[in-house]
N, C-alpha and C positions, 0 to 999 in steps of 0.2 A: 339750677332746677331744670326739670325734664320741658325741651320746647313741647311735647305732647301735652304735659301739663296746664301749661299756657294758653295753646289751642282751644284744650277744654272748658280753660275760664271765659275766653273770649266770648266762645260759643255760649255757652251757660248766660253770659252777660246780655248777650243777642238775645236770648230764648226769654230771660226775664222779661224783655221788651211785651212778648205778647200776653203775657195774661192783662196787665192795666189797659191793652188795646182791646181784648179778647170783653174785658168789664165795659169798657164803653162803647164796644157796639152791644152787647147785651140792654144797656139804657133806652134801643129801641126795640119794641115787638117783634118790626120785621126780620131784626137777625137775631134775637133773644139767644133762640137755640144754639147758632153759628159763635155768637159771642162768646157762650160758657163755654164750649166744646175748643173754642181755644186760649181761653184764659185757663184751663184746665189741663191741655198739653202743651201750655206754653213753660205751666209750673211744674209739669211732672219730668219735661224734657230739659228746662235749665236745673231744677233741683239733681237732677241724676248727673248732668255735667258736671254741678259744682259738688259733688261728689268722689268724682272724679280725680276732679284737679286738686280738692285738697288729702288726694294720697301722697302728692307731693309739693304744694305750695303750704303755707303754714297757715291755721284759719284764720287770722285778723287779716292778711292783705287777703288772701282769697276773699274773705266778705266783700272788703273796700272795694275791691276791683271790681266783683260781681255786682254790687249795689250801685258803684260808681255807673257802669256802662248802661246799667237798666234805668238808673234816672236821668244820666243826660240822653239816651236815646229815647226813652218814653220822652222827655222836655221834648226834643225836635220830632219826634212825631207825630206830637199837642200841635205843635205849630206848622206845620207842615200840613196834615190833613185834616183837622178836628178845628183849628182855627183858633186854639188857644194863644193869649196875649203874649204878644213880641216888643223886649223891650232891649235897650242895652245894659241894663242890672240884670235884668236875668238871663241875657245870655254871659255876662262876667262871673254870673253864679257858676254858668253850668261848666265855662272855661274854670273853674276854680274847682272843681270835682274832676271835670278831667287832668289838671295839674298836680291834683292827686294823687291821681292814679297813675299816672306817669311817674311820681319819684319814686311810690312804692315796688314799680316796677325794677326802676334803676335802681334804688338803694336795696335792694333783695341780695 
C-alpha cells in the first residue's frame, strides 16, 4: 500500500481528535462558538483524509485505524487537559486498541 495512503490515515486519525475536543469546549458559553467551529473542521478535515487513504487502504482497516487513533487520542486528551479519570484498565483499554491498530498495520 501507497505510504501517502498511510500518511493520510494518520492524519485523518489526528484530525478525528478535534471535533470530541471541538464538543467539549462548546459545553461552555465562553467558547460555544470556538468549540463548534472546530468540532466542524475537525470532521470535515479528517472525513476528507479518510477519503483519501481509502483509495488505497481497504475500508475495514482504514476505519479501525481511523477510529483506533481518534479514541485513544481523544482518551489521552480527557486526561491530559479536561481531567478525565486515569486509571490502569483504561489505559490497558486504550493499549489494546492501539495493539490493534498496529497488527492491522503489519498483517496488511
Amino acid at each position: 500500500m501507497g505510504q501517502l495512503a498511510w500518511l493520510y490515515l494518520i492524519l485523518a486519525g489526528l484530525f478525528e481528535i478535534a471535533w470530541p475536543i471541538g464538543l467539549k469546549l462548546a459545553q461552555s458559553s465562553q467558547y460555544r462558538v470556538l468549540g463548534i467551529v472546530v468540532a466542524l473542521l475537525g470532521m470535515g478535515i479528517s472525513g476528507w483524509l479518510l477519503w483519501l487513504a481509502q483509495k488505497q487502504i481497504p475500508l475495514g482497516t482504514s476505519y479501525a485505524v481511523w477510529t483506533g487513533i481518534g479514541a485513544a487520542g481523544t482518551f489521552l486528551v480527557g486526561i491530559v487537559f479536561f481531567g478525565d479519570a486515569s486509571s490502569l484498565g483504561r489505559y490497558l483499554g486504550v493499549l489494546l486498541i492501539i495493539s490493534g491498530v498496529v497488527v492491522l498495520k503489519l498483517s496488511h
